[in-house]
N, CA, C and O atoms as a CHARMM CRD file, in Angstrom:
* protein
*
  264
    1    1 UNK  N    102.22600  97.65700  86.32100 PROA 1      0.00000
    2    1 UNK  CA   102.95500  98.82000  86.81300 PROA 1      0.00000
    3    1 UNK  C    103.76400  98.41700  88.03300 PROA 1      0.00000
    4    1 UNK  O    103.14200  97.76400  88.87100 PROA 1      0.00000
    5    2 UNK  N    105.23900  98.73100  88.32200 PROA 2      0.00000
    6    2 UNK  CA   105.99700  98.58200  89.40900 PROA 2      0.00000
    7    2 UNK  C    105.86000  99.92200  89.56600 PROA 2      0.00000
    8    2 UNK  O    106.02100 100.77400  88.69200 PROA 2      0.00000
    9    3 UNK  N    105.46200 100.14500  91.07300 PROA 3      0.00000
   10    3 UNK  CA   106.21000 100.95800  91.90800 PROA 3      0.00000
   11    3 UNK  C    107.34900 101.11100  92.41200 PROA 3      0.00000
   12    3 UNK  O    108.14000 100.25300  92.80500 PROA 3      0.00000
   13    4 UNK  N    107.48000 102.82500  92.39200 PROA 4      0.00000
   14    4 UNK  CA   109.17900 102.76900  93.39200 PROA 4      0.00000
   15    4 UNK  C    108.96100 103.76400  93.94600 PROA 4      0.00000
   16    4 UNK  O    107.84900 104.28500  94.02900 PROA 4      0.00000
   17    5 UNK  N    110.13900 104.24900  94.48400 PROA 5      0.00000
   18    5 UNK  CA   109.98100 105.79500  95.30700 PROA 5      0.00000
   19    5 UNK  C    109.39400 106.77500  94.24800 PROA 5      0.00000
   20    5 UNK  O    108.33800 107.39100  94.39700 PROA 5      0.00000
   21    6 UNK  N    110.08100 106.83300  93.33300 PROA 6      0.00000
   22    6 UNK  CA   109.89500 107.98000  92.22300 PROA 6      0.00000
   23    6 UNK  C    108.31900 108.10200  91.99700 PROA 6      0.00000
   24    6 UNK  O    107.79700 109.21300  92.08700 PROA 6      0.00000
   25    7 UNK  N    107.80500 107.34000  91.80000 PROA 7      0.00000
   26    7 UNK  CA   106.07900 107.13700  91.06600 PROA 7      0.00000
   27    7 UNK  C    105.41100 108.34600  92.04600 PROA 7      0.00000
   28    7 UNK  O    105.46300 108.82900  93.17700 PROA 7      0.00000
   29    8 UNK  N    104.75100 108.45800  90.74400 PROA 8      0.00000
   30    8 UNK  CA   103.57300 109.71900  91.37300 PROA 8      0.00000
   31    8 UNK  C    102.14900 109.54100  91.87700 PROA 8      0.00000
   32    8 UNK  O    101.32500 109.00900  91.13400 PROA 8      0.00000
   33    9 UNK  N    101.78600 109.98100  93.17800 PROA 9      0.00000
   34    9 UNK  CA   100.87500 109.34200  93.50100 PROA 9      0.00000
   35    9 UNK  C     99.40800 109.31700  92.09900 PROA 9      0.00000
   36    9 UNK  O     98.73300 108.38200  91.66800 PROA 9      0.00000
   37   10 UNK  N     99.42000 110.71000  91.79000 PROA 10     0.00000
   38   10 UNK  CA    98.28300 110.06800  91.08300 PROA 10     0.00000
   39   10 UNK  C     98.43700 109.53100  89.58700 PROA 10     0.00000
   40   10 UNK  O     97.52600 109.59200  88.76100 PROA 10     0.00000
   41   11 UNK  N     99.76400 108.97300  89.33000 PROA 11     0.00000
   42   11 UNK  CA    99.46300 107.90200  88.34400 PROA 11     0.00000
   43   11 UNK  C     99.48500 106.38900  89.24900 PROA 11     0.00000
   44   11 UNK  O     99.21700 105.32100  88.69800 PROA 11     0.00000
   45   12 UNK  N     99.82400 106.48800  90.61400 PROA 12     0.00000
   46   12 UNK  CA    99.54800 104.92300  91.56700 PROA 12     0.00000
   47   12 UNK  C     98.03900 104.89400  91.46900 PROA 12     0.00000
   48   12 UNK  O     97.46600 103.86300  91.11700 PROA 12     0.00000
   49   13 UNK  N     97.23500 106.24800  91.83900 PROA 13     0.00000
   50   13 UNK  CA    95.83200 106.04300  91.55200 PROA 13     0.00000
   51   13 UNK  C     94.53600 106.07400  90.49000 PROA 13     0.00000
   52   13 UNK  O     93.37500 105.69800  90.64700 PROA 13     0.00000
   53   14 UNK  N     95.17700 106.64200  89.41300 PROA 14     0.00000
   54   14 UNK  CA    94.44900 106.10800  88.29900 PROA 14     0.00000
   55   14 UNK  C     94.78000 104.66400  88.05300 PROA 14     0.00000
   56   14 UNK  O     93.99600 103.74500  88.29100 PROA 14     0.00000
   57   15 UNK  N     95.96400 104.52100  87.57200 PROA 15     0.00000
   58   15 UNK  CA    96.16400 103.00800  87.67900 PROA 15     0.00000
   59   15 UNK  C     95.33800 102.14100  88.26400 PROA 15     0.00000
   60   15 UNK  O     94.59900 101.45400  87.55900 PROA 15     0.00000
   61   16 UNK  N     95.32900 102.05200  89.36900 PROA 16     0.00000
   62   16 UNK  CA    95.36300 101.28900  90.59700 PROA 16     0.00000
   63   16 UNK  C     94.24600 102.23600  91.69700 PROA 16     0.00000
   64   16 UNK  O     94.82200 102.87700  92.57600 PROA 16     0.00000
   65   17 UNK  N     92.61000 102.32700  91.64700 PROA 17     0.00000
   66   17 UNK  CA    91.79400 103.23000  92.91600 PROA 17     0.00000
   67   17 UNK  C     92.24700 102.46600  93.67000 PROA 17     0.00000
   68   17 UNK  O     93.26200 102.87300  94.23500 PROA 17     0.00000
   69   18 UNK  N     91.82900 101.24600  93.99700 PROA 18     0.00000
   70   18 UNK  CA    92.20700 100.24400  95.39800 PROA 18     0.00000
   71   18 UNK  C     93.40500 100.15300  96.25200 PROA 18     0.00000
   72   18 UNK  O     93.49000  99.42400  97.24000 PROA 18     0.00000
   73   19 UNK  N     94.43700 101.03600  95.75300 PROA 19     0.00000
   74   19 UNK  CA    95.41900 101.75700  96.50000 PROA 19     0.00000
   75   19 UNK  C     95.35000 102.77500  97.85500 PROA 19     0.00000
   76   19 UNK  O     96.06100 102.92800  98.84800 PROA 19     0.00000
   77   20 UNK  N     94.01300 103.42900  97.30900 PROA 20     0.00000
   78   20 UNK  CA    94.04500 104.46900  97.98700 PROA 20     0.00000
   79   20 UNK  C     94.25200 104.32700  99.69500 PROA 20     0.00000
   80   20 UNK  O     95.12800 104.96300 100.28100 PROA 20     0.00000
   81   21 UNK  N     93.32700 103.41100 100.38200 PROA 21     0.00000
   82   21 UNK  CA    93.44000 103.19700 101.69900 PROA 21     0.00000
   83   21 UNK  C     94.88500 103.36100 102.37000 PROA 21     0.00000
   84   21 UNK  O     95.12700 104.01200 103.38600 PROA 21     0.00000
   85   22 UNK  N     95.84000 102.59800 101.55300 PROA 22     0.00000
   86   22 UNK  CA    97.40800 102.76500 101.89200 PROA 22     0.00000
   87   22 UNK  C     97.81700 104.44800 101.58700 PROA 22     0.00000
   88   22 UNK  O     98.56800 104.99400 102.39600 PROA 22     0.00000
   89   23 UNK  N     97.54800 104.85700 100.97200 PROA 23     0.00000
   90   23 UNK  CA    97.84000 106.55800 101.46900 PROA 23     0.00000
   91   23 UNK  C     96.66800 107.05700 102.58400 PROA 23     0.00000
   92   23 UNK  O     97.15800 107.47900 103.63200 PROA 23     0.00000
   93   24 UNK  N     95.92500 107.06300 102.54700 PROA 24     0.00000
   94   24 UNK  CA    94.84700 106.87100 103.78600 PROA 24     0.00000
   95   24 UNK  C     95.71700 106.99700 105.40000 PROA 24     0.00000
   96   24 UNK  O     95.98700 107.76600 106.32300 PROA 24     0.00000
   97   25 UNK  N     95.85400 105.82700 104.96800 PROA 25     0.00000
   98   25 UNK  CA    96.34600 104.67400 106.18500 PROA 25     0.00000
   99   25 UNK  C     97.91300 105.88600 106.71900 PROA 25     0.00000
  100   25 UNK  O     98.12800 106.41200 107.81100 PROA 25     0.00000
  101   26 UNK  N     98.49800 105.93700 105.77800 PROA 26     0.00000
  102   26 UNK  CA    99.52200 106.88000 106.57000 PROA 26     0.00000
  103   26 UNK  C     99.07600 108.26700 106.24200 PROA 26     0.00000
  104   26 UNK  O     99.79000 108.81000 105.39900 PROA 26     0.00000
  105   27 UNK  N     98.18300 108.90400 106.64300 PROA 27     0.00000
  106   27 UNK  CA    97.76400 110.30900 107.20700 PROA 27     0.00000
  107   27 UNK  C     97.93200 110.89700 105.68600 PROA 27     0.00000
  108   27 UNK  O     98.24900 112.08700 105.66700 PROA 27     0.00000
  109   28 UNK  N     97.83900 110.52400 104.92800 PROA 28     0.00000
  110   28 UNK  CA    97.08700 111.41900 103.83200 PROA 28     0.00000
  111   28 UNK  C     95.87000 111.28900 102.75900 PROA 28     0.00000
  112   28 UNK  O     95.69600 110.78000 101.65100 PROA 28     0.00000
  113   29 UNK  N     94.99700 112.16700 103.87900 PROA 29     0.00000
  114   29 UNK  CA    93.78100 112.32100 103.72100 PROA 29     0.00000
  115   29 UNK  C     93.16400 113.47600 102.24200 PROA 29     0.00000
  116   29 UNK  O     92.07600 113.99700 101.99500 PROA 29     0.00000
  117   30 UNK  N     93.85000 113.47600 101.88700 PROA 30     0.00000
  118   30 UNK  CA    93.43700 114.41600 100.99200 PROA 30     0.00000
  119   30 UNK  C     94.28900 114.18000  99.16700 PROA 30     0.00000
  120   30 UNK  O     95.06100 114.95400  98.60200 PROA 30     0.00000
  121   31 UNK  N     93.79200 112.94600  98.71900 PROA 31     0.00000
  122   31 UNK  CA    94.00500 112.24900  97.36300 PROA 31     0.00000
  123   31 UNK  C     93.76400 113.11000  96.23100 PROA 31     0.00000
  124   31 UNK  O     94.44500 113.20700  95.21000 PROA 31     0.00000
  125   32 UNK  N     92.31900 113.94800  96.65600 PROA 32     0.00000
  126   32 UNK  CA    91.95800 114.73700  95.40600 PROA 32     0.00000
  127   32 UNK  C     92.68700 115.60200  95.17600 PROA 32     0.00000
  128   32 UNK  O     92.41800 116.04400  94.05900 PROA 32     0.00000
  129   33 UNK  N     94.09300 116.49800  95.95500 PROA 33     0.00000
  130   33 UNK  CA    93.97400 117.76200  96.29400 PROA 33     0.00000
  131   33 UNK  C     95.35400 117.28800  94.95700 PROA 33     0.00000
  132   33 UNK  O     96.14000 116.34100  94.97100 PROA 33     0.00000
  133   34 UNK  N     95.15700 118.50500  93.83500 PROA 34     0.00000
  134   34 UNK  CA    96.41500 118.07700  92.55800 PROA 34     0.00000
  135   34 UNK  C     97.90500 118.57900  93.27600 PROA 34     0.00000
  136   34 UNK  O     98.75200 119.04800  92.51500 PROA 34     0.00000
  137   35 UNK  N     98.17700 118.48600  94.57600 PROA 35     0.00000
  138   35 UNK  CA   100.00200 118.63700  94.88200 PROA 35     0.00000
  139   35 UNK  C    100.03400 117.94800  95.19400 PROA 35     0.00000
  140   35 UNK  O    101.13100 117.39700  95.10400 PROA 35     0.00000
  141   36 UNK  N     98.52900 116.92200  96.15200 PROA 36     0.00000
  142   36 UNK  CA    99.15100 115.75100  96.90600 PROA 36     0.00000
  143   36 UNK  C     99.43600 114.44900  95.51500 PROA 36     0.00000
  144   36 UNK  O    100.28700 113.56000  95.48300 PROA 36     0.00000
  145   37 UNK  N     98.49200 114.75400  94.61700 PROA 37     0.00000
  146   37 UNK  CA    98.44400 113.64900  93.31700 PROA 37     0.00000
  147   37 UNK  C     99.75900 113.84500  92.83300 PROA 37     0.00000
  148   37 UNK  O    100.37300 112.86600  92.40900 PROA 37     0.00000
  149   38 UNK  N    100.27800 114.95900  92.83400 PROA 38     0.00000
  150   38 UNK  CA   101.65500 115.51100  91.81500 PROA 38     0.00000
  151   38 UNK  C    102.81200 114.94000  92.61100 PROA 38     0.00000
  152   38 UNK  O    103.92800 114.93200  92.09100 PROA 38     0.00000
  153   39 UNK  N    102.64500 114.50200  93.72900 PROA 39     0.00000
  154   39 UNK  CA   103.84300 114.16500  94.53800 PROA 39     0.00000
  155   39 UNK  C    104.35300 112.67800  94.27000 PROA 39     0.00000
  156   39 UNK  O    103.65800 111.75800  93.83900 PROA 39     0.00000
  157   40 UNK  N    105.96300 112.61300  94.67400 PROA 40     0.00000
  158   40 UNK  CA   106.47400 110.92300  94.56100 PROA 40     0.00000
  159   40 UNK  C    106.35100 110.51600  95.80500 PROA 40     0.00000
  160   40 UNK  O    106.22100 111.32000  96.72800 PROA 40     0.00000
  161   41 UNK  N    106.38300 108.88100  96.02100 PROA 41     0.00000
  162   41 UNK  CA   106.24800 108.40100  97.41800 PROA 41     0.00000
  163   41 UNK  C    107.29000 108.77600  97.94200 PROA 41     0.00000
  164   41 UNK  O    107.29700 108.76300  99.17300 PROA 41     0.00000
  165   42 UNK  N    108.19100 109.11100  97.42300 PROA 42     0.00000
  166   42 UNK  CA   109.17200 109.54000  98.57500 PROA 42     0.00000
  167   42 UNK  C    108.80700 110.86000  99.15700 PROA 42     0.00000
  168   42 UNK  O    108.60500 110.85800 100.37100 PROA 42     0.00000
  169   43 UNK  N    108.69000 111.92700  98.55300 PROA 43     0.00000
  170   43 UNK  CA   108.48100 113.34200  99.08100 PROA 43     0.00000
  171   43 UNK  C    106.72500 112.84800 100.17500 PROA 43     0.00000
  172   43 UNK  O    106.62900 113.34500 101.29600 PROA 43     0.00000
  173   44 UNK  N    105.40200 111.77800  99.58500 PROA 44     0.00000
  174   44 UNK  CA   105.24700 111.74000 100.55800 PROA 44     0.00000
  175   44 UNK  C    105.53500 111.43500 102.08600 PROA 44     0.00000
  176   44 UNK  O    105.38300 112.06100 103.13400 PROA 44     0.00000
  177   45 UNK  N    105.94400 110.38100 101.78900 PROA 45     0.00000
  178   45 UNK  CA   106.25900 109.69900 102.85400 PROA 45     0.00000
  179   45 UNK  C    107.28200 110.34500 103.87000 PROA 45     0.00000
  180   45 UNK  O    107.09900 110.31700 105.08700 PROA 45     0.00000
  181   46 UNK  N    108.48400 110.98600 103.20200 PROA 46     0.00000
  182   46 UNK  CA   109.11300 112.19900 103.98400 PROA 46     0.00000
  183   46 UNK  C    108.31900 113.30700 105.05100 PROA 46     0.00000
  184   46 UNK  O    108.52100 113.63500 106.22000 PROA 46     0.00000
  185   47 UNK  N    107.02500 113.81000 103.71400 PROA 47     0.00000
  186   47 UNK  CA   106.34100 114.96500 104.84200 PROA 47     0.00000
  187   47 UNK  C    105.33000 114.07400 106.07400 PROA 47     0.00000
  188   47 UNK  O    104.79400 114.81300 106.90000 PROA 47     0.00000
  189   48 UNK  N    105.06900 112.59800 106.21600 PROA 48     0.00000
  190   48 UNK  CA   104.25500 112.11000 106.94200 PROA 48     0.00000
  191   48 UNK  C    104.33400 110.92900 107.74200 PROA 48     0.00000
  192   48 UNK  O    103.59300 110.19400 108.39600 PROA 48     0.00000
  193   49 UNK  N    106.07500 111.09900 107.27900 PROA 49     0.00000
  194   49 UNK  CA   107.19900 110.22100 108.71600 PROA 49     0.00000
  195   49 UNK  C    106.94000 108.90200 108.38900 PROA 49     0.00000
  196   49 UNK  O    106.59500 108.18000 109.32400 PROA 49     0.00000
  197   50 UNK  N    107.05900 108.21400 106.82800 PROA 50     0.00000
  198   50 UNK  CA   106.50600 106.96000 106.72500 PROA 50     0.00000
  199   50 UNK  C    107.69600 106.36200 106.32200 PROA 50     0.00000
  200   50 UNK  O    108.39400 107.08200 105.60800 PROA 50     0.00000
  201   51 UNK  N    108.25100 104.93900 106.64200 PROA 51     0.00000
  202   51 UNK  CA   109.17500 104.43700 105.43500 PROA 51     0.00000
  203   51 UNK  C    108.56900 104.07600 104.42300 PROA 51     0.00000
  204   51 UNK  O    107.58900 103.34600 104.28100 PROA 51     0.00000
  205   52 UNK  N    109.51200 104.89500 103.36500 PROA 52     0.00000
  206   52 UNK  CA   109.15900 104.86600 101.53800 PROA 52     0.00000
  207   52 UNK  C    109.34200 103.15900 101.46300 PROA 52     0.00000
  208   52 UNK  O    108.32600 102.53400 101.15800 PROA 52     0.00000
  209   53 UNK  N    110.19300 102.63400 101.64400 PROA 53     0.00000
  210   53 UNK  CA   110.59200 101.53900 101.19100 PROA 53     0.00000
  211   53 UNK  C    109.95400 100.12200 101.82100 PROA 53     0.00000
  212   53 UNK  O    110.20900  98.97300 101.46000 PROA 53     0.00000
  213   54 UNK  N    109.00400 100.58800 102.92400 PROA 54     0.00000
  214   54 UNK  CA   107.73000  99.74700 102.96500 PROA 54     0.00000
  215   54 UNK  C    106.30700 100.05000 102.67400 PROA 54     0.00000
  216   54 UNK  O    105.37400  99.33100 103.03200 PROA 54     0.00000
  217   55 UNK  N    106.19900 101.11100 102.03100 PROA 55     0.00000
  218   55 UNK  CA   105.03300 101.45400 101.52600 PROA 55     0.00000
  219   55 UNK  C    105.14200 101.13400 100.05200 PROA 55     0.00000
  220   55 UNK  O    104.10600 100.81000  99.47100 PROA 55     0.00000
  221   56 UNK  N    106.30700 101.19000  99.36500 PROA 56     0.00000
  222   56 UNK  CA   106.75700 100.46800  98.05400 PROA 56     0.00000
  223   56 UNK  C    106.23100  99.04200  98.28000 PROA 56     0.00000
  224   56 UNK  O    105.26300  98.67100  97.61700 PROA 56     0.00000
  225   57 UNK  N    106.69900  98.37200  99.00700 PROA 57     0.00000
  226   57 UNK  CA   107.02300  96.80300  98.78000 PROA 57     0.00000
  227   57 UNK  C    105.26200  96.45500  99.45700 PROA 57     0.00000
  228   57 UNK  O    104.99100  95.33800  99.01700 PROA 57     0.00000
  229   58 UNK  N    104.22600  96.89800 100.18600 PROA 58     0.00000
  230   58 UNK  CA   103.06200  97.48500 100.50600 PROA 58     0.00000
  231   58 UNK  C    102.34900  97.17500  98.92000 PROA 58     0.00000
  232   58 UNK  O    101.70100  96.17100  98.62500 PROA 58     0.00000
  233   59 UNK  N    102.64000  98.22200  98.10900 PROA 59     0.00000
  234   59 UNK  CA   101.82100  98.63200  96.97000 PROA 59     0.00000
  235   59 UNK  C    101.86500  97.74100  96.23500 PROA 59     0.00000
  236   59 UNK  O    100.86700  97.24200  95.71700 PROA 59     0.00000
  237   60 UNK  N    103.17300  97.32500  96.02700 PROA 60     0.00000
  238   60 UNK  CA   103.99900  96.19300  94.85800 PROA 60     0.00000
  239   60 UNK  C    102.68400  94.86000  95.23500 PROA 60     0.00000
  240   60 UNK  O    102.04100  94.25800  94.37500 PROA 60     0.00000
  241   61 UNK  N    102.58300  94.69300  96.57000 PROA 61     0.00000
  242   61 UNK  CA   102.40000  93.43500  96.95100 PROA 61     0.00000
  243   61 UNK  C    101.02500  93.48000  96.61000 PROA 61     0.00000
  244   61 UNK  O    100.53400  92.45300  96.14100 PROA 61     0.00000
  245   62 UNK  N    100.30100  94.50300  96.76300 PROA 62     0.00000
  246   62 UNK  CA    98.59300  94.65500  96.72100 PROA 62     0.00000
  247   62 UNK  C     98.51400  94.67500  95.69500 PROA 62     0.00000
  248   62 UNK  O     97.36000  94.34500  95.42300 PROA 62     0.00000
  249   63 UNK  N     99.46700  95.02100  94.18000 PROA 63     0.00000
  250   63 UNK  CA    98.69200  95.21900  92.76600 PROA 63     0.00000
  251   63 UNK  C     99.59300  93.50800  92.19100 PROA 63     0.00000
  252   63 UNK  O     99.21500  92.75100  91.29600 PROA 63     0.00000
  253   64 UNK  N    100.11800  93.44700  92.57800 PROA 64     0.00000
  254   64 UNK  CA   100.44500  92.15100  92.03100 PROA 64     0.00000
  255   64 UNK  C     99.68900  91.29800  92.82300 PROA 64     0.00000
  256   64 UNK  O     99.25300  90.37700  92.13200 PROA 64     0.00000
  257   65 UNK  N     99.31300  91.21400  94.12300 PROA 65     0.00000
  258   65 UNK  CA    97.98200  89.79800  94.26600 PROA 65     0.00000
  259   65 UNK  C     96.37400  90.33100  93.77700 PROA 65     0.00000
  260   65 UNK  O     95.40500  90.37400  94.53500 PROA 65     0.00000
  261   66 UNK  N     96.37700  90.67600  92.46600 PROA 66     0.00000
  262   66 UNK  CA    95.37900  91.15200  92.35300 PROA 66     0.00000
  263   66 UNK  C     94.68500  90.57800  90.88600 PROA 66     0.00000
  264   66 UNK  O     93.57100  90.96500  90.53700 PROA 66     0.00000
């Protein structure tokens, strides 16, 4: 699976649990809740002041050394 902005968090986390810490890590604490799962990294990362485009290249890097 490549990530991009578009991807939804909770197909990053079925895919991929060992992701989770990196949404964690930028203040979203709440994985189970189905709007935060329904959301793309971009709309997160917008509501929680993160750059999308290093939390992409972040994810990319953790499921491909894996």
């Amino acid at each position: 699976m490549e990530i991009t902005k578009d991807s939804i968090i909770g197909d990053i986390l079925d895919t991929d649990s060992t992701t989770a810490p990196y949404f964690i890590e930028m203040g979203m604490h709440c994985l189970g809740c189905p709007s935060a799962r329904g959301e793309t990294l971009e709309q997160a990362c917008m509501v929680h002041g993160v750059d999308v485009n290093e939390l992409v290249a972040k994810l990319n890097a953790h499921i491909q050394g894996k």
